[in-house]
Residue frames as a rotation matrix with the C-alpha (Angstrom) as fourth column:
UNK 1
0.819 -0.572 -0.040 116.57
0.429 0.567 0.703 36.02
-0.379 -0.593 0.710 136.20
UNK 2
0.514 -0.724 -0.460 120.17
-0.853 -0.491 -0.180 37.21
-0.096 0.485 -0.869 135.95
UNK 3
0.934 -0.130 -0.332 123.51
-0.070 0.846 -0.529 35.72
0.349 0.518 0.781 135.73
UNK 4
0.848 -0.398 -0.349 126.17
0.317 -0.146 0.937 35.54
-0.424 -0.906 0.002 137.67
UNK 5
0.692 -0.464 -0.553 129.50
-0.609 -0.787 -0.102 37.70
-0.387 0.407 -0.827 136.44
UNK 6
0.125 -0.834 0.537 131.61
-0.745 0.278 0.606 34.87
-0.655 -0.476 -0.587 137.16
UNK 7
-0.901 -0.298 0.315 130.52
-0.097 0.847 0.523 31.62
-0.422 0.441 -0.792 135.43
UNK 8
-0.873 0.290 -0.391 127.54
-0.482 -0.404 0.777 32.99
0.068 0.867 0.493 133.69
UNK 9
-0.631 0.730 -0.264 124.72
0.729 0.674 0.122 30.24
0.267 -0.116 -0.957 135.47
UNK 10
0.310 0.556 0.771 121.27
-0.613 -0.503 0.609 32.17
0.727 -0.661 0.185 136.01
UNK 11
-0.828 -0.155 -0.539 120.60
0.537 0.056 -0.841 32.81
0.161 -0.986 0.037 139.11
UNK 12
0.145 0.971 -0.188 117.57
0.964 -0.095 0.249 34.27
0.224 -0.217 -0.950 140.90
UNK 13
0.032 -0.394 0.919 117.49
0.244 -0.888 -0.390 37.76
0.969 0.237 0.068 141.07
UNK 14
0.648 0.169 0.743 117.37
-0.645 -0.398 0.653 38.32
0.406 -0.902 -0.149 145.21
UNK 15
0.715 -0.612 -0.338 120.39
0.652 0.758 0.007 35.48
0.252 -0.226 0.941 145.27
UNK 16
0.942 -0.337 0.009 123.49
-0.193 -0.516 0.834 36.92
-0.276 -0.787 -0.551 147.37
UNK 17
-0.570 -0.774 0.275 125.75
-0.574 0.615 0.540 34.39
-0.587 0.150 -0.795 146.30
UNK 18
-0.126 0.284 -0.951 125.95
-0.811 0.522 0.263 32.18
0.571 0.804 0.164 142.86
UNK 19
0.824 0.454 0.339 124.45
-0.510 0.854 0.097 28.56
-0.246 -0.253 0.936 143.35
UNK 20
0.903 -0.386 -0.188 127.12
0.339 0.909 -0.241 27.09
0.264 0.154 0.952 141.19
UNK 21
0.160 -0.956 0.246 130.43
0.473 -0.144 -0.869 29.08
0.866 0.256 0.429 141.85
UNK 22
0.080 0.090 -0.993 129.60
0.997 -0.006 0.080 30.65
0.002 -0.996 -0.090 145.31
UNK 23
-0.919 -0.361 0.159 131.03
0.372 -0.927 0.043 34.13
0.132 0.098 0.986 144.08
UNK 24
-0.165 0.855 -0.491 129.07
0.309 -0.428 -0.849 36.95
-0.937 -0.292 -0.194 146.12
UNK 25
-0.009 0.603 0.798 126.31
0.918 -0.312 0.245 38.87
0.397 0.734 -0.551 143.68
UNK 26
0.878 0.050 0.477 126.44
0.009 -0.996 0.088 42.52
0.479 -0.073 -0.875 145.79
UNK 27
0.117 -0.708 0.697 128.68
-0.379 -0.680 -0.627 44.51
0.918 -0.191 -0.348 148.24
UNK 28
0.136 0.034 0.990 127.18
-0.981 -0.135 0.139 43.63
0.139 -0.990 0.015 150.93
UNK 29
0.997 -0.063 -0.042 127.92
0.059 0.994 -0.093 39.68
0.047 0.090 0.995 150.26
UNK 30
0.192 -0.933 0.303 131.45
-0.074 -0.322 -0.944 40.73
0.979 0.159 -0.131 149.09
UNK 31
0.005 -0.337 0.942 131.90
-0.847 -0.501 -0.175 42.24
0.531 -0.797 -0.288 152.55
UNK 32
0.827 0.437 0.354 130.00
-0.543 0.784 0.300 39.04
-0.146 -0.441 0.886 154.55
UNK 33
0.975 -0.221 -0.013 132.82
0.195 0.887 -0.420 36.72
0.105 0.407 0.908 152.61
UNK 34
0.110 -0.837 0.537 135.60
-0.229 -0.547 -0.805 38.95
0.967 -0.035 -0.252 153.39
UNK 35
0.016 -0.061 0.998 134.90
-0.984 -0.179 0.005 39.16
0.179 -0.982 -0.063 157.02
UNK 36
0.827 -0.075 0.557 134.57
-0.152 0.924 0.350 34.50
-0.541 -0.374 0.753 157.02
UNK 37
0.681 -0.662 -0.312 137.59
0.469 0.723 -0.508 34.40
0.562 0.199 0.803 155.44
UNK 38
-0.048 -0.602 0.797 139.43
-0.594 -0.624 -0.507 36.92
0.803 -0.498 -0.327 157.79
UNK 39
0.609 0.173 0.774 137.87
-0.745 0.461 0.482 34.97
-0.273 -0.870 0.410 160.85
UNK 40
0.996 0.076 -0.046 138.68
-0.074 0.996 0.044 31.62
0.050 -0.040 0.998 159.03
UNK 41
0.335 -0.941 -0.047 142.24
0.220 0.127 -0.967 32.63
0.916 0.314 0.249 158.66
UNK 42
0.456 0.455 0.765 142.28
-0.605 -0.472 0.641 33.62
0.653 -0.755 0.060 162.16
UNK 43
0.759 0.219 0.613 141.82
-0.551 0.718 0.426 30.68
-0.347 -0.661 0.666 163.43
UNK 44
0.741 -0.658 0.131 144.16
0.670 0.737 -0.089 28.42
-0.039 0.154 0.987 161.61
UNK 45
0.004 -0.965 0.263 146.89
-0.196 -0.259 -0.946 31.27
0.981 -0.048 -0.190 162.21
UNK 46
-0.008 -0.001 1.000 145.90
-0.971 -0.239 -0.008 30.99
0.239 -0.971 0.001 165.82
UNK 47
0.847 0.041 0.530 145.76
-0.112 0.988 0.103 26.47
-0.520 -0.146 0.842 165.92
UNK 48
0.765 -0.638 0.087 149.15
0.554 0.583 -0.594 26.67
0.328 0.503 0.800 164.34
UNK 49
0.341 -0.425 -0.839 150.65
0.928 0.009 0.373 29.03
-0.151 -0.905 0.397 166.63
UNK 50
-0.079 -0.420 0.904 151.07
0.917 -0.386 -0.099 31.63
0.390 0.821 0.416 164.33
UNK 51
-0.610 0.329 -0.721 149.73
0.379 -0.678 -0.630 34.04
-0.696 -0.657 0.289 167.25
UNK 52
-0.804 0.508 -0.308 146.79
-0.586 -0.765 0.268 36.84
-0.099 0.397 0.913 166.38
UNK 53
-0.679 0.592 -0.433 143.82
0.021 0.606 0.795 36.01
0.733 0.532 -0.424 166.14
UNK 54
0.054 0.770 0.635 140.73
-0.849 -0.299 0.436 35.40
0.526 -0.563 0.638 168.00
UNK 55
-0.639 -0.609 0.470 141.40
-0.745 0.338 -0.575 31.91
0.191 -0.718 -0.670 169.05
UNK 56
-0.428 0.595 0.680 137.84
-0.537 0.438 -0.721 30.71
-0.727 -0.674 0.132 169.18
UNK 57
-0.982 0.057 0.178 135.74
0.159 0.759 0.632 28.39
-0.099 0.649 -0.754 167.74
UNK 58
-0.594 0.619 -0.514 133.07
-0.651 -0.745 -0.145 29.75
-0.472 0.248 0.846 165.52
UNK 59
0.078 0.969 0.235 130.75
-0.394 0.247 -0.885 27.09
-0.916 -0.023 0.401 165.27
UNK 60
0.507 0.444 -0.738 131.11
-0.851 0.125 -0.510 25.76
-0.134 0.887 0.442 161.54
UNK 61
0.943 0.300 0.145 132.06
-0.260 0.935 -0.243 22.75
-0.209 0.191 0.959 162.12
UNK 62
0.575 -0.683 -0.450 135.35
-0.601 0.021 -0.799 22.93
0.555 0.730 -0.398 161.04
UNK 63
0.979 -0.139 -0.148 137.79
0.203 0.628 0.751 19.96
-0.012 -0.766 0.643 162.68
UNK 64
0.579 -0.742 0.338 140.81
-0.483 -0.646 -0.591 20.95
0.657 0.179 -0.733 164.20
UNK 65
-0.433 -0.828 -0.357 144.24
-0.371 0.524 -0.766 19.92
0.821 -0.200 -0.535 165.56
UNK 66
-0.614 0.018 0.789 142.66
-0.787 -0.099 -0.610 19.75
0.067 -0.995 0.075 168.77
UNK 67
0.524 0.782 0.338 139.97
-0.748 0.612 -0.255 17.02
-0.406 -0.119 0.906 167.64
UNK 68
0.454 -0.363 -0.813 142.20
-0.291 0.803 -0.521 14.85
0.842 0.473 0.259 165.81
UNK 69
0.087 -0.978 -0.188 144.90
-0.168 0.172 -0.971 14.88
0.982 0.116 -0.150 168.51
UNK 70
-0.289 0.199 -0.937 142.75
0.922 0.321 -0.216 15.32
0.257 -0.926 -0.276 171.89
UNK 71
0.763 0.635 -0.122 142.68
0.646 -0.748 0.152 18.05
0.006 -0.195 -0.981 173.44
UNK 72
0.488 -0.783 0.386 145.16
-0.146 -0.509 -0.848 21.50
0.860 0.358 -0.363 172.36
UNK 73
-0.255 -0.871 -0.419 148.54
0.618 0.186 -0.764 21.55
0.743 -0.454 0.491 174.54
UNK 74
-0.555 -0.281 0.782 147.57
-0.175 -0.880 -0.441 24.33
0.813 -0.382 0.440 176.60
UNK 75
0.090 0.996 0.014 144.80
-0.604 0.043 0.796 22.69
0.792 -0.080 0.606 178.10
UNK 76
0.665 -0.154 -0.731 146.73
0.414 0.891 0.189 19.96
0.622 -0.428 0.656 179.84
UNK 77
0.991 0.010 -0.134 147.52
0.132 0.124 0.983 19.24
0.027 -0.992 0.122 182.86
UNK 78
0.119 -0.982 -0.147 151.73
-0.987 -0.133 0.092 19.42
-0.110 0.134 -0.985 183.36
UNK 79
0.006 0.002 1.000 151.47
-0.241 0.971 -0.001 15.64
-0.971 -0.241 0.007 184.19
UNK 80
0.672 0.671 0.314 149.67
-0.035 0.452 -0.891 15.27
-0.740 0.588 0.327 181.13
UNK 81
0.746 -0.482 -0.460 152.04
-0.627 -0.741 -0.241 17.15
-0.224 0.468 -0.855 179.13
UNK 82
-0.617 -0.782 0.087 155.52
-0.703 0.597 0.386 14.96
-0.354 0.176 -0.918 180.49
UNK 83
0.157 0.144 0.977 153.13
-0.020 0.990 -0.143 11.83
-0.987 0.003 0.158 179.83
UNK 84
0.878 0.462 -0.125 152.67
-0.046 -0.179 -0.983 13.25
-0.476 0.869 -0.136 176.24
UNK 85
0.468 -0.846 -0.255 156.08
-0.827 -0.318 -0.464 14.24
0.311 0.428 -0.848 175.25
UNK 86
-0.171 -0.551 0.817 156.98
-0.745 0.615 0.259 10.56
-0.645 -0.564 -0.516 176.73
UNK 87
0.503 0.589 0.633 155.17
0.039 0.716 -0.697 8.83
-0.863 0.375 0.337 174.79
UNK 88
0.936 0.182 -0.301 156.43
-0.214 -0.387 -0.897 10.58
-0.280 0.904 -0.323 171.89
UNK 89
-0.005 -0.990 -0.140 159.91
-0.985 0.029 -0.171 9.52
0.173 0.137 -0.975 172.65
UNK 90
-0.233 -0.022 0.972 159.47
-0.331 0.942 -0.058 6.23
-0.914 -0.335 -0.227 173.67
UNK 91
0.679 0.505 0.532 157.18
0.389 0.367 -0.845 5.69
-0.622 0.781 0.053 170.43
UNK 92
0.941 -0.274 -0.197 159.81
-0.256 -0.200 -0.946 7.15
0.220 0.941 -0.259 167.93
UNK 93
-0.353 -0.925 0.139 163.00
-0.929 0.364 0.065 5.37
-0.111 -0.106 -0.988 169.57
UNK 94
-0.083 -0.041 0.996 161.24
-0.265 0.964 0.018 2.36
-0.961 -0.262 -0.091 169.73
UNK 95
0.800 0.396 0.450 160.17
0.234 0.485 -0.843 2.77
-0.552 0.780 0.295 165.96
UNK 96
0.600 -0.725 -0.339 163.77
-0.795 -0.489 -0.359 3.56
0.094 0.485 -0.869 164.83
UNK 97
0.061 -0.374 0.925 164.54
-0.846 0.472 0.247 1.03
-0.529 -0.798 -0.288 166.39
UNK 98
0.696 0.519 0.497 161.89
0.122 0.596 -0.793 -1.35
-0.708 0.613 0.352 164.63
UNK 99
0.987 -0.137 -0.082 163.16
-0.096 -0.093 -0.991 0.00
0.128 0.986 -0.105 160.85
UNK 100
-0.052 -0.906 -0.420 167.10
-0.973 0.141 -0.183 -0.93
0.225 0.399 -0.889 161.80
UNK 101
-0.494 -0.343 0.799 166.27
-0.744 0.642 -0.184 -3.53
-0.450 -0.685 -0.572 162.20
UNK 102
0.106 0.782 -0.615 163.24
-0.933 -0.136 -0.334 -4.35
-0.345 0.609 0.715 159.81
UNK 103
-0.304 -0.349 -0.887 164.94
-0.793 0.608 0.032 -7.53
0.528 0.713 -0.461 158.33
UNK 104
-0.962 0.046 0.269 164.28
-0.162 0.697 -0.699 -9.48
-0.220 -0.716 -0.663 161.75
UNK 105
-0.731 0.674 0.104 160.69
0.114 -0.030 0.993 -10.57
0.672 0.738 -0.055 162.52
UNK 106
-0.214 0.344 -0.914 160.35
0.928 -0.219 -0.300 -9.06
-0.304 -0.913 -0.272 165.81
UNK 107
-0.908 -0.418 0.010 161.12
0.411 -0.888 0.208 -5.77
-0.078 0.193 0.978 164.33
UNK 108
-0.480 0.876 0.042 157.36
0.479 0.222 0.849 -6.09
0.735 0.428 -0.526 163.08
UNK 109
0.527 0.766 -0.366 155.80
0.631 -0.064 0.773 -5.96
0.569 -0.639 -0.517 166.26
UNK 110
-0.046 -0.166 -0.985 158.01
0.714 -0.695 0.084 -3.50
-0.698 -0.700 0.151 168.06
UNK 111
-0.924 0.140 0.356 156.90
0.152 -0.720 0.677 -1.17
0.351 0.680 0.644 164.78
UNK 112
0.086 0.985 -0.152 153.36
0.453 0.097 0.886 -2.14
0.887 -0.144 -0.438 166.04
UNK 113
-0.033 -0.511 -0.859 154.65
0.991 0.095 -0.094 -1.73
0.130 -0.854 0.503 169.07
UNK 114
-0.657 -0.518 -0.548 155.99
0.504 -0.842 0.192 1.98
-0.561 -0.150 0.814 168.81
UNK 115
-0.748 0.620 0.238 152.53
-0.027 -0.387 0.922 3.32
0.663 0.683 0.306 166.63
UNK 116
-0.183 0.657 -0.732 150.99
0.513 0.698 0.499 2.13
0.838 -0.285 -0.465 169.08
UNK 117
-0.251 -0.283 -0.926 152.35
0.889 -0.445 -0.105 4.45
-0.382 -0.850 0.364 172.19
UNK 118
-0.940 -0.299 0.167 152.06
0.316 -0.944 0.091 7.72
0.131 0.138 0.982 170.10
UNK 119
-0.315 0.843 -0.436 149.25
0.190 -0.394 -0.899 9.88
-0.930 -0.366 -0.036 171.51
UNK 120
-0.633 0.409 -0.658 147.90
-0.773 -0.287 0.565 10.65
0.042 0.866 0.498 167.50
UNK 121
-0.593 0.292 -0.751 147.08
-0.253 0.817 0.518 6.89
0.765 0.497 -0.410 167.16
UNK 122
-0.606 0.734 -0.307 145.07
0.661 0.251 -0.707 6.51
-0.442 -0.631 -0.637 170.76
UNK 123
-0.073 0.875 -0.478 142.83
-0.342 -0.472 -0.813 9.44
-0.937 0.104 0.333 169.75
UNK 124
-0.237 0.574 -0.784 142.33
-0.926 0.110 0.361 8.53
0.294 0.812 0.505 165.67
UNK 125
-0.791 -0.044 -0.611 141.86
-0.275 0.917 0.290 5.01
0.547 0.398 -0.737 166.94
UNK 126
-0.713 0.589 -0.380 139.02
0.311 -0.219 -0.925 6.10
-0.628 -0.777 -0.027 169.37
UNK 127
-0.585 0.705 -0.401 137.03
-0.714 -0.682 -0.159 8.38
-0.385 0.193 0.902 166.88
UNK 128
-0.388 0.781 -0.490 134.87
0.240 0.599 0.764 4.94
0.890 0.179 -0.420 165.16
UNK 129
-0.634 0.733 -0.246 133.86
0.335 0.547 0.767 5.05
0.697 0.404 -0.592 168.61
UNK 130
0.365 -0.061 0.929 133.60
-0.092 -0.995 -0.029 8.45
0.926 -0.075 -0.369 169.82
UNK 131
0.905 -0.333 0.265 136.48
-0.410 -0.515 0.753 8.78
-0.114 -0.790 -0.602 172.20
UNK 132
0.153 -0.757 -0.635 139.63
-0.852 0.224 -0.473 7.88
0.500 0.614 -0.611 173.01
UNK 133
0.599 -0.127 -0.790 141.36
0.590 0.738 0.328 4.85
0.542 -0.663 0.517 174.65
UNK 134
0.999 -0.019 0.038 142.98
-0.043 -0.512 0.858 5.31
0.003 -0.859 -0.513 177.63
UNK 135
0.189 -0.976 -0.109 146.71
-0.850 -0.107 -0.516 5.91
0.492 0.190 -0.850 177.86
UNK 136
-0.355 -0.350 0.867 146.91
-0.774 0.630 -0.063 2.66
-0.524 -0.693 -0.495 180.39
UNK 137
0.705 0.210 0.678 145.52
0.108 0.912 -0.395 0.47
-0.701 0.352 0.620 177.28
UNK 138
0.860 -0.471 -0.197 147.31
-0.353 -0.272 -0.895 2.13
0.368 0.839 -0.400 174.67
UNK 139
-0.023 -0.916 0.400 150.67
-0.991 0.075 0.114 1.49
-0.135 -0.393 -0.910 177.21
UNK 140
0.101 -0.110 0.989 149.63
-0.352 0.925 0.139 -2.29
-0.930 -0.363 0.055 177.95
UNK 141
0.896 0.438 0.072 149.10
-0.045 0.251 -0.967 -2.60
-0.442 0.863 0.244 174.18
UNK 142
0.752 -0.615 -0.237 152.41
-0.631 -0.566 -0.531 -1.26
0.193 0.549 -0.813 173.69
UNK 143
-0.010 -0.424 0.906 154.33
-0.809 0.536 0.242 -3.52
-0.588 -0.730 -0.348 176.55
UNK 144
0.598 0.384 0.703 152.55
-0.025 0.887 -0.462 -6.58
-0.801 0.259 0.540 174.76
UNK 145
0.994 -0.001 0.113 154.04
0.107 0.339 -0.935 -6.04
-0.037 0.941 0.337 171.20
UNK 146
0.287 -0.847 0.448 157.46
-0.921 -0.372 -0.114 -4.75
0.264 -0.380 -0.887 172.90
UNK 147
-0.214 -0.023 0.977 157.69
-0.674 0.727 -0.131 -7.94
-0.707 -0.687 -0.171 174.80
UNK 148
0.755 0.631 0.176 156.47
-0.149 0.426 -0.892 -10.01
-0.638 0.648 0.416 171.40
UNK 149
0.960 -0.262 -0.094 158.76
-0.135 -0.141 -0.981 -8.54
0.244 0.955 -0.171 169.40
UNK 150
0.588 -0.700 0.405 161.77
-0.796 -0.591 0.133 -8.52
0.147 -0.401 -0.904 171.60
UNK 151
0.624 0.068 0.778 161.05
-0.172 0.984 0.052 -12.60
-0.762 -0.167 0.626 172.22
UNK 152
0.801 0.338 0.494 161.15
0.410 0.290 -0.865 -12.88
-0.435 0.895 0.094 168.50
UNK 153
0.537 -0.843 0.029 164.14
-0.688 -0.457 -0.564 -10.68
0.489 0.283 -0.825 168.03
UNK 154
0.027 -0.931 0.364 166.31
-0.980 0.048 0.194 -12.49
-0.198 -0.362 -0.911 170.27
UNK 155
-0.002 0.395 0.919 164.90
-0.198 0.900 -0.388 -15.87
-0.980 -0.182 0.076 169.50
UNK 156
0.801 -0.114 0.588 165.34
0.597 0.223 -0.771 -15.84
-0.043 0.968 0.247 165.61
């Protein structure tokens, strides 16, 4: 058995790559690891807009903007798009709103209220159970604590 240059654990002698530190053991590993991090950087210059790149998705699992958030911007519809970028205003005026206000005890629920509308929170609040909610529950959901909180605001 040898040892590996790096952090000195044996290793089997036909091993590519160390068990405990990962660092390749020949050239031709070297190379292999050169060429997944080129790809891997690729990609997350190319999901952050950074242009270049290949663009695709190479299979290792890795979760990206596009799974957390739905599905990437380009993909959508125009509709989809104004419905998005609505949401996104509606849900951060309504929570500015909420926080001047913060002292009341409507304010509460039109914070709930305004988390509640932003496309992030329908899809991370979907993945327990593998999708998302629909934008017409996520709205009614929104209406409700809007309408809750607004009582409650003018009423205290």
């Amino acid at each position: 058995m040898k040892s590996c240059p790096r952090c000195e654990a044996s290793i089997d002698d036909s091993a590519r790559f160390c068990s405990q530190c990962g660092a390749p053991q020949n050239e031709e590993a070297a190379e292999e690891l050169d060429q997944y991090v080129k790809r891997q950087a690729e990609q997350v210059a190319a999901g952050s807009g950074g242009g270049g790149g290949s663009g695709g998705a190479s299979g290792s699992g890795d979760i990206t903007a596009a799974d957390v958030f739905g599905v990437a911007a380009e993909e959508l519809t125009e509709r989809e798009q104004l419905w998005r970028r609505g949401t996104y205003v509606l849900g951060y005026a309504t929570i500015v709103v909420a926080l001047t206000q913060i002292t009341n005890p409507g304010a509460w629920l039109l914070l709930l209220g305004g988390i509640a509308i932003l496309p992030p929170t329908r899809r991370l609040l979907g993945l327990p159970v593998g999708g998302t909610f629909k934008r017409e529950a996520m709205a009614g959901l929104y209406v409700v604590f809007v309408v809750l909180g607004a009582a409650l605001f003018f009423v205290l």
